[in-house]
C-alpha positions in Angstrom: 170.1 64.8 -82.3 171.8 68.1 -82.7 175.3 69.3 -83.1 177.9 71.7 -80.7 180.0 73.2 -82.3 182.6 75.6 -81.1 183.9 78.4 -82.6 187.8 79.7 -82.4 187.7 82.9 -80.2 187.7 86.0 -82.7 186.1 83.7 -85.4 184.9 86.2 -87.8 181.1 86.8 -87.9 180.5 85.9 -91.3 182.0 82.2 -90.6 179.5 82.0 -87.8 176.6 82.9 -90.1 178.0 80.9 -93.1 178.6 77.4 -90.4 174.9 78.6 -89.2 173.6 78.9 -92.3 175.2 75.1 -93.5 173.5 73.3 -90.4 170.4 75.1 -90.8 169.9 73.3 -94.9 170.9 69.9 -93.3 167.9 67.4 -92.2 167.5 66.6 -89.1 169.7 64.3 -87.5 167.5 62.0 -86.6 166.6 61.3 -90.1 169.8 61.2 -91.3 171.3 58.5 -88.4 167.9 56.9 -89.7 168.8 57.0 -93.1 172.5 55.1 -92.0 174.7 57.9 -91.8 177.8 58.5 -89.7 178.0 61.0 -87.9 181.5 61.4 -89.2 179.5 62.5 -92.8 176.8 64.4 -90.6 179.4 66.5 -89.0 181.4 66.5 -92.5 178.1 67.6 -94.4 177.7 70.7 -91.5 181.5 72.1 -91.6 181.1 72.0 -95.5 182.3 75.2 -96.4 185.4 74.1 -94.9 186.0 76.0 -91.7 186.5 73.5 -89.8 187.6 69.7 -89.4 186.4 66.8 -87.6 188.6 66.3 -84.3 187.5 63.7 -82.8 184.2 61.0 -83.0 182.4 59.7 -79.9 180.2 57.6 -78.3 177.3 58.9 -76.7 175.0 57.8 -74.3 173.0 58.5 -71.1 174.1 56.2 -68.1 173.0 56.5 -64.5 175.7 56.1 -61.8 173.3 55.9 -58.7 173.6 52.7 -56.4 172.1 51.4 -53.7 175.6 51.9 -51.6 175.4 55.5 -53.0 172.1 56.6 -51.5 172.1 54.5 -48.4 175.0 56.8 -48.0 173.2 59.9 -48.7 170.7 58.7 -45.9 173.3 57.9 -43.5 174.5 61.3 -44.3 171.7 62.7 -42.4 172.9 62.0 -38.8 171.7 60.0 -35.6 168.9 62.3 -35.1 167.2 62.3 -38.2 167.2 58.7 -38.9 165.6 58.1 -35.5 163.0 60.6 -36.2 162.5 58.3 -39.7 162.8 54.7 -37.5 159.8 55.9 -35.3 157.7 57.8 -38.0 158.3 55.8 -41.4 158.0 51.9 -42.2 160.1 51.9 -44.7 162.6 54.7 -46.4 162.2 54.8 -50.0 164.1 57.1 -52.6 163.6 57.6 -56.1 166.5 58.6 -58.3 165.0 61.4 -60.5 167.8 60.7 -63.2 166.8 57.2 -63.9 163.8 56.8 -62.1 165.0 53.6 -60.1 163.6 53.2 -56.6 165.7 52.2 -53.6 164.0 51.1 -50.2 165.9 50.6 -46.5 164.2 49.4 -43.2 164.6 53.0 -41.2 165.5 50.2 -38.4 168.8 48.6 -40.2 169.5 52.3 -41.6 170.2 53.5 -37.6 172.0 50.8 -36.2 174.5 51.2 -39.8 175.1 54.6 -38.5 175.9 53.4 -35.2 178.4 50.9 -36.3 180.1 53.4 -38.2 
């Protein structure tokens, strides 16, 4: 866990060092979203010296937003030539996402004659 926090432009530097300086003497997030806190009172406990307010709480979380529609499109994206130079030289076409790590594979066969309906 960590925090972003954004400063007004022309904040002074002494706020800067004073918010740095209140995040710094805080435990780590981790422990403290272990320990049951909010993070409403996590982000409460770093603007403590009151130079700043809350604005707004949100959800967080990593999703991937690959598909199989999206990367047989990437591969038909290649053009006629190279995806006969992959239906004479390849098996099988096989992508790895290196977000999620999910693996997609397409007959280089059904890939060409896609693009040729197109």
């Amino acid at each position: 866990g960590g925090f972003i926090l954004a400063l007004m432009p022309g904040a002074d530097e002494s706020v800067i060092s004073r918010v740095e300086a209140d995040v710094a003497a805080l435990p780590s997030v981790t422990s403290m979203l272990d320990g049951g806190m909010k993070a409403e009172h996590i982000a409460a406990m770093a603007l403590k010296s009151n130079f700043g307010s809350v604005v707004q709480v949100r959800e967080t979380g990593y999703a991937c937003r690959c598909s199989e529609g999206r990367v047989e499109n990437a591969i038909l994206s290649l053009g006629m030539e190279e995806l006969h130079k992959m239906e004479k030289e390849m098996s099988l076409i096989e992508v790895s996402c290196q977000f999620c790590d999910k693996v997609y594979r397409f007959d280089p066969k059904e890939m060409r004659e896609k693009f040729e309906n197109k």
